[in-house]
C-alpha positions in Angstrom: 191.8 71.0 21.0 191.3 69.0 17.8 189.4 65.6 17.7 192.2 63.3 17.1 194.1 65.4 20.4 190.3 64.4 22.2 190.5 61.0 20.9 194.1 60.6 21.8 193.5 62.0 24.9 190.5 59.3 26.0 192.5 56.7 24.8 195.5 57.2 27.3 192.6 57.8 30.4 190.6 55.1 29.3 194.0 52.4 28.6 192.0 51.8 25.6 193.5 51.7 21.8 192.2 54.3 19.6 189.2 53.4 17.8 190.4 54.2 14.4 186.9 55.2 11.7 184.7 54.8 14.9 183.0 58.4 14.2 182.2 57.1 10.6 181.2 53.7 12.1 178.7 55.0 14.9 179.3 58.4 15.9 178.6 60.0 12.3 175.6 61.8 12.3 173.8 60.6 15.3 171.8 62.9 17.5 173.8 63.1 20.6 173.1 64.9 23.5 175.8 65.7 26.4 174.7 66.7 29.9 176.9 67.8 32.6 174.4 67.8 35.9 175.6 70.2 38.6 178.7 70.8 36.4 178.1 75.2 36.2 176.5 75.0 39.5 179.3 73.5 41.4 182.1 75.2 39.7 180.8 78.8 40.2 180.5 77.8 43.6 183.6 76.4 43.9 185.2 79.6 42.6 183.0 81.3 44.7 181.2 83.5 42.5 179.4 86.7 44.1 175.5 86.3 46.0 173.5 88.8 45.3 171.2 89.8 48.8 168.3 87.7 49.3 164.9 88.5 47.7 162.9 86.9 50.5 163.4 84.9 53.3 161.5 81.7 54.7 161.2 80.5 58.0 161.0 76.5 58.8 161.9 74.1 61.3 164.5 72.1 59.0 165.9 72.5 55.5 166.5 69.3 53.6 169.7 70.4 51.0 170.2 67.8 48.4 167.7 65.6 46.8 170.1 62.3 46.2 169.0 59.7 47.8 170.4 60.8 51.5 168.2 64.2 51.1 164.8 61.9 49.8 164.9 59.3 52.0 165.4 61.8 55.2 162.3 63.9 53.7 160.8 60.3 53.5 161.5 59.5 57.3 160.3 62.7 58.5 157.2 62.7 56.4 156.2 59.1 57.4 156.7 59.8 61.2 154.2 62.7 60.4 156.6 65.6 60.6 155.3 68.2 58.1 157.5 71.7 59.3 160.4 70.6 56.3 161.3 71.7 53.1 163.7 69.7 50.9 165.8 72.0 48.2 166.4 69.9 45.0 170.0 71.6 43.9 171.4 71.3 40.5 170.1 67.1 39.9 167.1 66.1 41.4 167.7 62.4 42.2 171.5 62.8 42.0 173.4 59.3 40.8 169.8 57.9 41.0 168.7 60.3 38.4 167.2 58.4 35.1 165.7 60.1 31.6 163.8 58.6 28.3 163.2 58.8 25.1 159.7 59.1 25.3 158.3 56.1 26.2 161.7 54.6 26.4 163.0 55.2 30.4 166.6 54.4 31.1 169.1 55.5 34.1 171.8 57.7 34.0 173.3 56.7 37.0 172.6 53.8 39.5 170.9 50.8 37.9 169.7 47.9 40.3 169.4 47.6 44.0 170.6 44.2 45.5 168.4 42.1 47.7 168.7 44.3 50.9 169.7 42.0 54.5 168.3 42.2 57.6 170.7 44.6 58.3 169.5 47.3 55.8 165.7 47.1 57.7 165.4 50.6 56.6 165.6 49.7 52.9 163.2 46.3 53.5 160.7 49.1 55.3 160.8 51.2 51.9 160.2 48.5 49.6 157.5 46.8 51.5 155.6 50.2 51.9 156.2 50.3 47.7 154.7 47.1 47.6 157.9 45.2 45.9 158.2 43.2 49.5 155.3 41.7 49.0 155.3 39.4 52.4 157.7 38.3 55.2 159.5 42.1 55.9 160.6 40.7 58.4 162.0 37.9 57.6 165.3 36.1 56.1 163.6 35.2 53.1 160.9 38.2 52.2 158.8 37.7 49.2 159.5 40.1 45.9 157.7 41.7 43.3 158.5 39.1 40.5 158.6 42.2 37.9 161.1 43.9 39.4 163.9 40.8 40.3 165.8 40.6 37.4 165.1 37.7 35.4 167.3 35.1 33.2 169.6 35.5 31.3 170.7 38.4 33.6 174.9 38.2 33.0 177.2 37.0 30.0 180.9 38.0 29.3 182.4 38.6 26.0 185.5 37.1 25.5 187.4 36.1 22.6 184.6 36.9 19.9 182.1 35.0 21.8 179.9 35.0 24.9 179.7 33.1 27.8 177.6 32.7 30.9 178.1 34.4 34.1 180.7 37.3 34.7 183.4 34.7 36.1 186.0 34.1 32.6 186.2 30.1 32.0 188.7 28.0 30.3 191.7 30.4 31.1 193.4 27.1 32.8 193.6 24.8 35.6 195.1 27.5 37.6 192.4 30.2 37.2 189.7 27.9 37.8 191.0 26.5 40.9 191.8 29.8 42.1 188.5 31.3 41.4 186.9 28.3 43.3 189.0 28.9 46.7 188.4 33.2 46.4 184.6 32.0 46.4 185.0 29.5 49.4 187.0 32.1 51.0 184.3 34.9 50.7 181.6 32.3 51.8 183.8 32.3 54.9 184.0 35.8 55.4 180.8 35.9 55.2 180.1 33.9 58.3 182.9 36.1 60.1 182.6 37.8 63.2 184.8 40.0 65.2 185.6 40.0 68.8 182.6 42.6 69.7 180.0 39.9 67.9 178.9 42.0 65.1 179.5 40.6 61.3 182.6 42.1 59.8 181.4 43.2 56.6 177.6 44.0 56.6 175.3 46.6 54.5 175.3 49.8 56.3 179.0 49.5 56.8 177.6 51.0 60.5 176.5 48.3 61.6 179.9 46.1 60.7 182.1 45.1 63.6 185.4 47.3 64.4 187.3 44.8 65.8 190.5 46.1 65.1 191.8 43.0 64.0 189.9 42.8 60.8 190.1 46.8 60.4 193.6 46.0 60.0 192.4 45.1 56.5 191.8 48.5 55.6 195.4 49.5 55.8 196.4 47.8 52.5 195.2 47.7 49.0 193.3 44.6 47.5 195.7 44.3 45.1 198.7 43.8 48.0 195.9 41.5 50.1 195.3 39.4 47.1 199.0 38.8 46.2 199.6 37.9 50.2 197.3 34.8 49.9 198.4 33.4 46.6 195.9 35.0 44.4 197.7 35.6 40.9 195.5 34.2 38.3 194.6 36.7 35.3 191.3 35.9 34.7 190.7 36.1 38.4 192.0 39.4 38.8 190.7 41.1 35.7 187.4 40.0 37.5 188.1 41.4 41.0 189.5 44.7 39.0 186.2 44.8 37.2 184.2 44.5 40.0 186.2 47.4 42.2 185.9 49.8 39.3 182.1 48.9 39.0 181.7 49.8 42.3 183.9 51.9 43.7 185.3 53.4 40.5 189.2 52.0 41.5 191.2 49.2 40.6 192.7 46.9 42.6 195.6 48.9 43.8 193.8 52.2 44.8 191.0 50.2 46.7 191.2 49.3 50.2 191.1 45.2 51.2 188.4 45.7 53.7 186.7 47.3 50.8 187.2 44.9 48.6 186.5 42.0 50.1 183.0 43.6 51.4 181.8 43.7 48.2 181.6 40.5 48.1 181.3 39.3 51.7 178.7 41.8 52.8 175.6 41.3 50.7 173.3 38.9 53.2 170.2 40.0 51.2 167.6 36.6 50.5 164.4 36.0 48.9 162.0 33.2 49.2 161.6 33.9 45.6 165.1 34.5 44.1 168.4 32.7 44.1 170.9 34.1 46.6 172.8 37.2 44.5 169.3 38.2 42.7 168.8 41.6 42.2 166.0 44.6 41.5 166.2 46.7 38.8 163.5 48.8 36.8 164.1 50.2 33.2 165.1 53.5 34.7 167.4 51.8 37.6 166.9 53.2 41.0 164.8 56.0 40.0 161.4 54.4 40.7 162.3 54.1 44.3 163.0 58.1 44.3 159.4 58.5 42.8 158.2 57.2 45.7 159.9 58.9 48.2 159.3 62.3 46.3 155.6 61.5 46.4 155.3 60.9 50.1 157.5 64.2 50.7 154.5 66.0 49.2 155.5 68.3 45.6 154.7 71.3 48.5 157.6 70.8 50.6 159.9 70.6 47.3 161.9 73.6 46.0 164.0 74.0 42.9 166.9 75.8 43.3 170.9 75.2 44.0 172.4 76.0 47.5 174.6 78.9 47.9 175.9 79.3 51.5 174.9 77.5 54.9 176.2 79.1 58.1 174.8 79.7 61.8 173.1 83.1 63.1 173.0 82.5 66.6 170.8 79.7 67.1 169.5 78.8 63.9 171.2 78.3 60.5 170.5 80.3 57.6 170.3 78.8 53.6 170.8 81.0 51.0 170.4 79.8 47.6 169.2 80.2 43.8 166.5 79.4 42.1 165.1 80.9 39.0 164.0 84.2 40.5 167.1 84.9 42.5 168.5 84.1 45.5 166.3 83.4 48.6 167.3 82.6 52.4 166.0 80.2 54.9 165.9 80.0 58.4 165.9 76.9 60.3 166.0 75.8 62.9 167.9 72.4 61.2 169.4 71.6 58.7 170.5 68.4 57.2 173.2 68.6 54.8 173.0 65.7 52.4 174.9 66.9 49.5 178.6 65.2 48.6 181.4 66.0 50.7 183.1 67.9 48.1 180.1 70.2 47.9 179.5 70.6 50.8 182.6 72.0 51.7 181.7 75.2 50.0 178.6 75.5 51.1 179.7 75.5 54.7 182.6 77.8 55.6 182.4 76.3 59.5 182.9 72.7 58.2 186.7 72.9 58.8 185.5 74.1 62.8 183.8 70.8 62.8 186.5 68.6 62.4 186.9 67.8 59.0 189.8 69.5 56.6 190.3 69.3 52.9 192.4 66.3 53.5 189.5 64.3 54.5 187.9 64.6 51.6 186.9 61.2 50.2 188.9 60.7 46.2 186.0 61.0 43.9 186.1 59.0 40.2 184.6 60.6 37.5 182.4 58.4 34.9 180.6 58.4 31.6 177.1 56.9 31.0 175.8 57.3 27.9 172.5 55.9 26.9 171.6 54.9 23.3 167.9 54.3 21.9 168.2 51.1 19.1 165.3 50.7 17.0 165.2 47.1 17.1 167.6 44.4 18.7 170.7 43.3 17.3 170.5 40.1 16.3 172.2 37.5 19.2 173.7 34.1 18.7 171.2 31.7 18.9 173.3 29.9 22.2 173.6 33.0 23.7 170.6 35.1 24.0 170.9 39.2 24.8 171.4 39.6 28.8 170.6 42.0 31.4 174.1 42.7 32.0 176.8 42.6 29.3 180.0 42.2 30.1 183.8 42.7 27.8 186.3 40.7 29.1 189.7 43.1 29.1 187.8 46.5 28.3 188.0 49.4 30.5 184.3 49.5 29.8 181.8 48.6 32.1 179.8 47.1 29.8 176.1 48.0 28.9 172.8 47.2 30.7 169.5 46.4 28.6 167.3 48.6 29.9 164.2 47.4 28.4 165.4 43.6 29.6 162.6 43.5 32.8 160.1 43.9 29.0 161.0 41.5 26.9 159.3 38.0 28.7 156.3 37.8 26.6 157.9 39.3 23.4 160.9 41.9 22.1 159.6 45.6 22.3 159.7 47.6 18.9 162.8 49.4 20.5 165.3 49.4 23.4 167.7 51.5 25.2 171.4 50.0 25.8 173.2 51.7 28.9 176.9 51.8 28.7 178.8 52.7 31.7 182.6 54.0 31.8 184.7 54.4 35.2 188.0 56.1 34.6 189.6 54.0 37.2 193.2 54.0 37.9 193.5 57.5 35.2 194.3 60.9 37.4 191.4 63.0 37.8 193.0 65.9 37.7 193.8 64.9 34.0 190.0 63.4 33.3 188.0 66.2 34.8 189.2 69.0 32.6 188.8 66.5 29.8 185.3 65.6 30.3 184.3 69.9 30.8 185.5 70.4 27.5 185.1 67.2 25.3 182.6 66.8 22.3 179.7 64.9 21.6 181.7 62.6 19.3 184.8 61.9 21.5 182.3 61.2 24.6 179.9 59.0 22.4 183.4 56.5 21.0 184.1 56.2 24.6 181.1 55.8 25.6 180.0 53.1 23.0 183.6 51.3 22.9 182.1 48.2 24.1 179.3 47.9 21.8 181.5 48.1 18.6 183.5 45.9 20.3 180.7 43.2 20.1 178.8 44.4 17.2 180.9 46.1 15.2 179.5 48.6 11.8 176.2 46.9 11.6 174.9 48.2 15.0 175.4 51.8 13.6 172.1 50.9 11.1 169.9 50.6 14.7 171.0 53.4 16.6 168.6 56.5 16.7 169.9 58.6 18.9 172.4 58.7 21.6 172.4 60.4 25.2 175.8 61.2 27.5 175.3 61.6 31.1 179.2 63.1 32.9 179.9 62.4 36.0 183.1 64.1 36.9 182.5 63.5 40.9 180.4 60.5 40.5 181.4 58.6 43.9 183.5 58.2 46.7 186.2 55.7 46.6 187.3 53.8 49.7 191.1 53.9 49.4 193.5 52.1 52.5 192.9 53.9 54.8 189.3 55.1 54.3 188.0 53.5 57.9 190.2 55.8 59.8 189.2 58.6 57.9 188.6 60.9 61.4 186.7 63.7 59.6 184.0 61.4 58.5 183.7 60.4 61.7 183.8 63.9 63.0 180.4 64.2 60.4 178.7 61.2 61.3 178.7 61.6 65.2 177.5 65.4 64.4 174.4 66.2 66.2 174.1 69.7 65.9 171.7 71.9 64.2 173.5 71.2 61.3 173.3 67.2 60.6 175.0 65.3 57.6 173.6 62.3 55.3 175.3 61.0 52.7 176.9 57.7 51.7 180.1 59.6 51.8 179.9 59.4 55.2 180.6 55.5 54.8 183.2 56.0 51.8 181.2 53.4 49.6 178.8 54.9 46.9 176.0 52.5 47.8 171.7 53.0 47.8 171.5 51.4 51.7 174.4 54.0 52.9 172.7 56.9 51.4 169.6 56.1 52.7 171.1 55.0 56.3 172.8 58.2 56.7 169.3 59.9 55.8 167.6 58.0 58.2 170.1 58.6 61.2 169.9 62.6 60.3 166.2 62.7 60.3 165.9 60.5 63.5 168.0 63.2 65.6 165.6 65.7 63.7 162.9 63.8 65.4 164.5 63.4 68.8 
């Protein structure tokens, strides 16, 4: 395919225009680097490429497969409750969506980039970060107290709209209309937020495990947000691009292709406080999440760590048996457990008895692919004076995501000499069967105008004399999306009740592609490990 059929191509996923000149603008001679983590791996083993017979075999207690943050924070659980008789096999990404890089000093995520205050509910995450010292006192409490360095710190959101920025992520001065509607969707989430079903549990709460399933409010589930929004009068433009931006942010859909009990738990779940924060703070490090995974890793111990992909996963008799590669061949466990904390789509592959389980193709969660790309400036662009460089940086109307400021945690005291801008790119609403084969086989240059869209959006040519050197992270299965219907989805259920020697963790599991469902799937598989 030529590069104006790739460019073409982006466009129409992307519902962006074509970015006439933008190679000579930014792309032109740039260092750019594409990776496709777990991209081979999982399509040999989807085509099921041949295994050549094990060159040793292993015994242990229980194999760990995946090192996301389902398969860490398990290891994590079982480590801390002093269960040593574990091994935890990294596959194709260590870290998974939580996965960062740098350019040399210069750290930046290529996935997952903050972590919100967690609630009461998400103890398990509150017991993490208080034993990383970022709780620094009242766990237990509604208002803990935070590691000042790692809440993100003013100005932490603006919007780009109209050739100028403006606070917050909410558009203003679209009309009487939008504002008042935005002001009565807030009131009405504040509500929600109070909500209760008829068992007494919350409605929407972070883990979605803990939320009540009064079927009443489940009834939510069985339309889109879009529909939902329309039903109570919700029509204003600005609004909705809003809602739309936040859905694709999260859950890589738009309005129409996520569910409304989805939607409205992004914003009515989040109970998280601090007695040092406004309500809505959040943490974030210059590599996102990945500081949190350095922690779990190094209470795992680097001896109960192997490299290597998973092959096969099946039961002999009463223990289960991993075969998989690593760079001297392939190798087999036995276990005794195992805990399965890959995706769902890989995992169905890897088990040939999943279908015996009760969960079918069909119950595959949709996946969205994404872009991040990561781009190393070697000094800040310069900022209008009454509207300083934020955190989060948002274009009003893209299909962008925008670009986080990776160094922004730094830059109190004084600007660093450099800084790493991290643009994010959900193909939301596009047909993955479309975007997937796309993203295998586009170049460096047709990725990087995607991926930096937003950027010459805002700056224009003059940001191509600062950039050094650009890196492209795809992500053709980057997260589940919670379409209507996803609550009732009865082969997730089948997973999540499984206590067998083979266990499941992922945030799959819950259909949202969120740090405390990850790590609350890990921690329910490595209890039952525990007994």
């Amino acid at each position: 395919m030529q590069r104006r059929d790739f460019l073409r191509t982006a466009a129409l996923l992307a519902g962006l225009p074509l970015l006439n000149g933008c190679r000579q603008v930014l792309g032109w001679g740039l260092p750019i680097d594409v990776f496709r983590p777990g991209m081979a791996d999982g399509h040999r083993l989807r085509d099921a490429a041949s295994l050549p017979p094990p060159r040793g075999t292993r015994r242990v207690d229980t194999v760990i497969v995946g090192s996301g943050v389902a398969g860490l924070f398990a290891g994590w659980r079982l480590a801390r409750e002093g269960y040593r008789d574990f091994v935890l096999l990294n596959g194709p990404e260590p870290d998974g969506n939580a996965a960062a890089g740098a350019f040399g000093e210069w750290r930046y995520p290529t996935g997952a980039h903050y972590l919100p205050l967690p609630s009461p509910e998400s103890a398990h995450v509150r017991e993490l970060l208080a034993e990383m010292g970022v709780i620094e006192a009242g766990g237990d409490s509604l208002r803990p107290t935070f590691d000042e360095r790692v809440l993100v710190h003013a100005p932490d959101e603006r919007l780009w709209r109209d050739g100028q920025w403006q606070d917050g992520l909410l558009p203003r001065g679209l009309g009487a209309d939008d504002d008042a509607q935005q002001r009565r969707f807030l009131l009405h989430v504040k509500q929600l937020q109070q909500q209760h079903g008829a068992d007494g549990r919350c409605v929407f709460t972070v883990p979605t495990a803990l939320a009540s399933t009064d079927p009443a409010w489940r009834a939510l589930d069985r339309q889109s947000f879009a529909a939902w929004l329309a039903a109570h009068g919700y029509t204003a433009p600005g609004l909705l691009w809003y809602l739309d931006y936040c859905c694709r942010d999260d859950y890589g859909s738009t309005l129409a292709h996520t569910s409304a009990w989805a939607g409205l738990h992004y914003f009515a779940a989040r109970g998280g406080h601090a007695a040092n924060a406004g309500d809505g703070a959040v943490l974030t490090w210059p590599d996102g999440l990945a500081p949190l995974l350095r922690h779990l890793r190094s209470r795992i111990g680097a001896e109960r760590q192997l490299g290597g992909a998973a092959w096969r996963i099946q039961m002999q008799g009463q223990q289960a048996q991993v075969d998989y590669v690593d760079a001297g061949g392939a190798q087999r466990l036995l276990a005794r457990r195992v805990i399965v904390a890959t995706p769902l789509h890989v995992a169905w592959y890897l088990l040939p008895q999943l279908a015996g389980l009760g969960f079918q193709r069909a119950h595959l969660p949709p996946r969205a692919p994404w872009l991040v790309g990561n781009v190393l400036l070697d000094r800040f662009p310069q900022e209008p004076e009454t509207s300083p460089l934020a955190w989060d940086n948002v274009v009003y109307g893209s299909a962008g995501l925008g670009y986080v400021v990776a160094t922004h945690q730094l830059i109190r005291a004084a600007l660093p000499e450099r800084t790493v801008f991290t643009t994010y790119h959900a193909f939301a609403g596009a047909d993955p069967a479309v975007t997937r084969p796309w993203l295998a086989a586009a170049g460096a240059d047709a990725l990087f105008e995607l991926a930096a869209a937003d950027l010459y959006t805002v700056y224009g040519a003059r940001l191509r004399r600062q950039l050094l050197a650009a890196r492209l992270t795809v992500r053709a299965h980057a997260m589940a999306s919670p379409q209507p219907g996803f609550l009732a989805n009865a082969g997730l259920a089948a997973l999540r009740a499984a206590d067998s020697p083979i266990l499941f963790a992922h945030s799959d599991l819950s259909g949202l592609s969120l740090f405390e469902e990850a790590a609350w799937w890990g921690d329910v598989a490595a209890r039952r490990v525990l007994g």
